[in-house]
C-alpha positions as CSV (number, residue, x, y, z in Angstrom):
1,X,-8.1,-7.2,-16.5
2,X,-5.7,-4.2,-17.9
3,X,-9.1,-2.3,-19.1
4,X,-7.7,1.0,-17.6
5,X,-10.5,1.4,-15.3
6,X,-10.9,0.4,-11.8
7,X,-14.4,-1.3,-10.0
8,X,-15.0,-1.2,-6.2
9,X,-13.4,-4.4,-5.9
10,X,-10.2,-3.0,-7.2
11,X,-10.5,0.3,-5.3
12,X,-11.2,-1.4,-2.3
13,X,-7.6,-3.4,-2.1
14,X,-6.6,-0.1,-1.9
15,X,-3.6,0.0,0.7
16,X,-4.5,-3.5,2.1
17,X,-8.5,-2.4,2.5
18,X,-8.0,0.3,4.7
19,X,-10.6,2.1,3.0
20,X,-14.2,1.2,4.4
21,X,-17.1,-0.5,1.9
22,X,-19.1,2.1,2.9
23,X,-17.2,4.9,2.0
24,X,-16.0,3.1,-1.6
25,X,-19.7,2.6,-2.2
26,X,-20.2,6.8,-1.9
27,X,-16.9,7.2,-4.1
28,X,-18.5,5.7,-7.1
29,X,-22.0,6.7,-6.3
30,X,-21.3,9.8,-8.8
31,X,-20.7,12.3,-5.9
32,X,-16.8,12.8,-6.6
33,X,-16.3,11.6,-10.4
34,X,-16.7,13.2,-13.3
35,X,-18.6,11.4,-16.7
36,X,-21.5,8.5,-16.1
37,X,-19.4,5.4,-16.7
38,X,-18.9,5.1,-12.3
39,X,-22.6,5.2,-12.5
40,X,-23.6,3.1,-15.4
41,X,-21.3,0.5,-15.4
42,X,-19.1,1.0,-11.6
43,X,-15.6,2.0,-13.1
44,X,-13.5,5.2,-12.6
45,X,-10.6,5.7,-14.9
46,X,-7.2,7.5,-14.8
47,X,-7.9,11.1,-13.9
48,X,-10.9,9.8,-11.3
49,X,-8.2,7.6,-9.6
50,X,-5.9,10.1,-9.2
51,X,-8.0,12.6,-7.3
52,X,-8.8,9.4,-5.3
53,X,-5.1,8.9,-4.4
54,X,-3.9,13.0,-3.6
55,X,-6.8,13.2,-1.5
56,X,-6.5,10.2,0.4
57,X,-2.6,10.6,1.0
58,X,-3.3,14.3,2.3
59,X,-6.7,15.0,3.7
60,X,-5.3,18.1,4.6
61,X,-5.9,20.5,1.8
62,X,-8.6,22.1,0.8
63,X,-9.5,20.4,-2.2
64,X,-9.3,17.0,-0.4
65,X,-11.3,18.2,2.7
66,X,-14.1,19.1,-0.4
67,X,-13.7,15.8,-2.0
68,X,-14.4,13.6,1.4
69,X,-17.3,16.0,2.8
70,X,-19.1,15.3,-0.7
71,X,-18.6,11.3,0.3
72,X,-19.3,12.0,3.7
73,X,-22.5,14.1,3.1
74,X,-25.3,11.4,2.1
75,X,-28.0,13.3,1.6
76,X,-26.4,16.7,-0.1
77,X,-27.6,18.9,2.6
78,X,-24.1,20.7,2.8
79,X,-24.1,19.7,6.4
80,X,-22.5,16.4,8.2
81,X,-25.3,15.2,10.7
82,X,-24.7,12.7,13.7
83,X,-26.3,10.5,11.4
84,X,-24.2,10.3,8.7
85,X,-21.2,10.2,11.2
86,X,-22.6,6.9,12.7
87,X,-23.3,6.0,9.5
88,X,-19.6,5.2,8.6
89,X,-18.4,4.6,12.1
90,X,-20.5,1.6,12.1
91,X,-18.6,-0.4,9.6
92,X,-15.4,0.9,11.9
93,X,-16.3,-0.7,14.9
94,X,-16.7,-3.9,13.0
95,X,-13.7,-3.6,12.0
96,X,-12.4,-3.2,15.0
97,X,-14.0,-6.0,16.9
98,X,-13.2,-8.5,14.0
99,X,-9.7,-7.9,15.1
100,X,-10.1,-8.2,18.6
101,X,-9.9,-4.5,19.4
102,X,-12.8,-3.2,21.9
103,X,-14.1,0.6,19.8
104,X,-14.7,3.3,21.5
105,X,-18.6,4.5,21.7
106,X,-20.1,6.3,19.1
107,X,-21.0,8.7,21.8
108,X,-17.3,9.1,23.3
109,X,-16.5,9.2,19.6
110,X,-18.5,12.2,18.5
111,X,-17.7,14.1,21.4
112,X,-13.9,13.7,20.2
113,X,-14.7,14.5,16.6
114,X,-17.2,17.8,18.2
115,X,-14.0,18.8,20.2
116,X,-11.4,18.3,18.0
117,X,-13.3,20.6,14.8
118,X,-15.7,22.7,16.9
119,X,-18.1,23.2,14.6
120,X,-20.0,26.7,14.5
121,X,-23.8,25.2,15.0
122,X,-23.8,22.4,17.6
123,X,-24.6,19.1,16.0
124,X,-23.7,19.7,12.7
125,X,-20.5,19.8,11.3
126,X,-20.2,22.3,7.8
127,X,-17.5,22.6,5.0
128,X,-16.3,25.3,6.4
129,X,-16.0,24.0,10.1
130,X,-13.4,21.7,8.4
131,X,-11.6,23.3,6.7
132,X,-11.1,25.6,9.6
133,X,-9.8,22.7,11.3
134,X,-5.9,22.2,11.2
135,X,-6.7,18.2,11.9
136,X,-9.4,17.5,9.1
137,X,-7.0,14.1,8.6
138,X,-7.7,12.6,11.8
139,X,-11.2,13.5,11.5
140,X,-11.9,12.2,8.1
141,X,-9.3,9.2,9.1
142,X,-11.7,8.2,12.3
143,X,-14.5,7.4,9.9
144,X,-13.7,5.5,6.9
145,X,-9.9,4.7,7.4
146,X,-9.1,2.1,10.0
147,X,-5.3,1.6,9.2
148,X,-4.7,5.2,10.1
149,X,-7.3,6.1,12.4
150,X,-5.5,3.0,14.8
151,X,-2.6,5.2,13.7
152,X,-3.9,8.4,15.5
153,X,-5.6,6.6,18.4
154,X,-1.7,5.6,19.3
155,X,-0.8,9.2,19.4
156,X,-0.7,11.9,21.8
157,X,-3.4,15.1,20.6
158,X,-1.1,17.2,21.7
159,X,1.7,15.5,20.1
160,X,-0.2,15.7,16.9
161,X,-1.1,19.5,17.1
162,X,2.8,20.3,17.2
163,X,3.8,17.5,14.8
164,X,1.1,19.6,12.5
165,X,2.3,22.9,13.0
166,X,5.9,21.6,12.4
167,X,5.3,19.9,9.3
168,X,2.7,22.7,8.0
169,X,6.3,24.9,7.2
170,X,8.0,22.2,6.1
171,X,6.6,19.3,3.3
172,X,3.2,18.5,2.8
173,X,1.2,14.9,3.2
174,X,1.1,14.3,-0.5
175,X,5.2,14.9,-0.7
176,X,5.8,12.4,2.1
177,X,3.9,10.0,0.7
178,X,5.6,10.4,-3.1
179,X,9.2,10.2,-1.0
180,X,8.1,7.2,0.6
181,X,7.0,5.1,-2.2
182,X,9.6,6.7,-4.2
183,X,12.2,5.4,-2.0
184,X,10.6,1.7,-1.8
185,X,10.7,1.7,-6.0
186,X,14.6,2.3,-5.6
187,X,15.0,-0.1,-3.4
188,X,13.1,-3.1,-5.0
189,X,15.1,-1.9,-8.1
190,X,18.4,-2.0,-5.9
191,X,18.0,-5.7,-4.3
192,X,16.9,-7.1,-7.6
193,X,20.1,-5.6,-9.6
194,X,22.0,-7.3,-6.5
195,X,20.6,-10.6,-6.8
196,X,21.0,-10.4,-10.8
197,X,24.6,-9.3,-10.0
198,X,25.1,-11.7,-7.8
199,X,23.8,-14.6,-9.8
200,X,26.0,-13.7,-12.5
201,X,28.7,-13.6,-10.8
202,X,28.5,-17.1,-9.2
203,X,27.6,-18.4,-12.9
204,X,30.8,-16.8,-14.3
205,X,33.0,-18.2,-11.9
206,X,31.6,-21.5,-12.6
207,X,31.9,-21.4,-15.9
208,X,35.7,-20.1,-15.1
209,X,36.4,-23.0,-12.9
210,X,34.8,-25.8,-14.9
211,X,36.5,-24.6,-17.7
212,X,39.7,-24.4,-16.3
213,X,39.1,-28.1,-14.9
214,X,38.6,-28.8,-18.6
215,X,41.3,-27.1,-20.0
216,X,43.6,-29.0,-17.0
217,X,42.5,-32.3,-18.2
218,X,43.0,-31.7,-21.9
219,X,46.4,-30.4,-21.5
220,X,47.2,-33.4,-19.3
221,X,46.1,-35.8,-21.5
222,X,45.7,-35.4,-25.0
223,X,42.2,-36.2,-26.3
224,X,43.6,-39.0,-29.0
225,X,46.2,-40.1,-26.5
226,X,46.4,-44.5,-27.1
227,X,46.4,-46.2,-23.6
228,X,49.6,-47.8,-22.8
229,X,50.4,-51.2,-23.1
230,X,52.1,-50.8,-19.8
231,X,49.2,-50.8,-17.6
232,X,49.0,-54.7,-17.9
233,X,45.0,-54.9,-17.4
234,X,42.7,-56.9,-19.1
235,X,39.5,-55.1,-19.0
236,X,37.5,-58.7,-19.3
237,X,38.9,-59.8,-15.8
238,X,37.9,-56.5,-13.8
239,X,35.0,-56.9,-11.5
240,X,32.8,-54.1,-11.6
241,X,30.3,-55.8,-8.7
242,X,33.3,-54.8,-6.2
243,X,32.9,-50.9,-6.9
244,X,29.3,-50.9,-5.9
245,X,29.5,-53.2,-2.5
């Protein structure tokens, strides 16, 4: 509706509704925007959006890790229970079996997740336990972002760790993603200044060659040329039926 905010349903088409109801229900409960109006009336505006956006694109950071443990912790605690893991791995699973894909346990789930950030206290998973954690992204990923937590699942760990560790000394998340999407703007731009070129080319040379037709038939025969008496026809006598048999 160009009002320069965005609702849950708009959030939500997010890249292709990767992001879980559950966890765009928690965005604009008022936990991670700033003024009343996502409370009062269900609409973020510019500056909300783009927080959304750097933190989804690289959960990596600290600043992003903060952003999805306030989504992730319901009840404001400062602590992730198993609770409000199955919470939001609930709506993944049905995900996951409306496409015909068979998810893993809750219980085979959570001892991943418990592995993979080894959190201080056992059964509760903290701020800092996170941001500790070098793979935060996969863990925030396996909860409320199916497109990329199929990603991860095609992975090897191990693979991941030294991808990670690689990529931590060279670009960030957030620069891949600009890079990417920057280089999908230049090319839409680039196939449609071909097919505009393109166009306009086939339209001049058919405007060349028609007029050259033109300019053919005019020079062989001048416009106000009289028919010659020569031809001996008598236009009364011709049968037209014959042309059309």
């Amino acid at each position: 509706d160009h009002d320069l905010y965005i609702d849950q349903k708009d959030l939500a088409k997010h890249n292709d509704n990767a992001i879980s109801n559950r966890m765009i229900e928690r965005i604009f409960s008022g936990c991670v925007t700033r003024g009343r109006k996502a409370q009062k009336e269900g609409k973020i505006g510019y500056d909300d959006f783009v927080w959304f956006l750097i933190s989804e694109e690289d959960k990596k950071t600290p600043t992003s890790i903060e952003y999805w443990f306030r989504c992730m912790d319901l009840d404001g605690d400062g602590v992730l229970s198993m609770y409000e893991l199955e919470y939001f791995y609930e709506e993944q699973c049905q995900k996951m079996e409306n496409m015909a894909i068979e998810p893993l346990p809750f219980e085979d789930c959570l001892c991943q997740m418990l592995d993979l950030v080894k959190p201080l206290c056992d059964g509760k998973i903290t701020l800092h336990d996170l941001k500790k954690c070098r793979q935060a992204n996969v863990f925030f990923d396996t909860f409320f972002n199916l497109e990329k937590y199929l990603d991860h699942e095609q992975k090897d760990p191990f693979s991941i760790l030294k991808i990670d560790e690689r990529e931590s000394q060279d670009i960030s998340d957030w620069e891949k993603y600009a890079a990417e999407e920057y280089d999908i703007l230049v090319a839409e731009e680039s196939s449609g200044d071909q097919w505009n070129d393109g166009c306009d080319a086939e339209l001049n040379a058919l405007d060349h060659q028609r007029g050259s037709e033109v300019q053919f038939a005019v020079d062989k025969r001048p416009f106000f040329e009289v028919p010659s008496h020569q031809l001996g026809m008598v236009l009364d006598d011709y049968e037209y039926e014959e042309d059309f048999e």
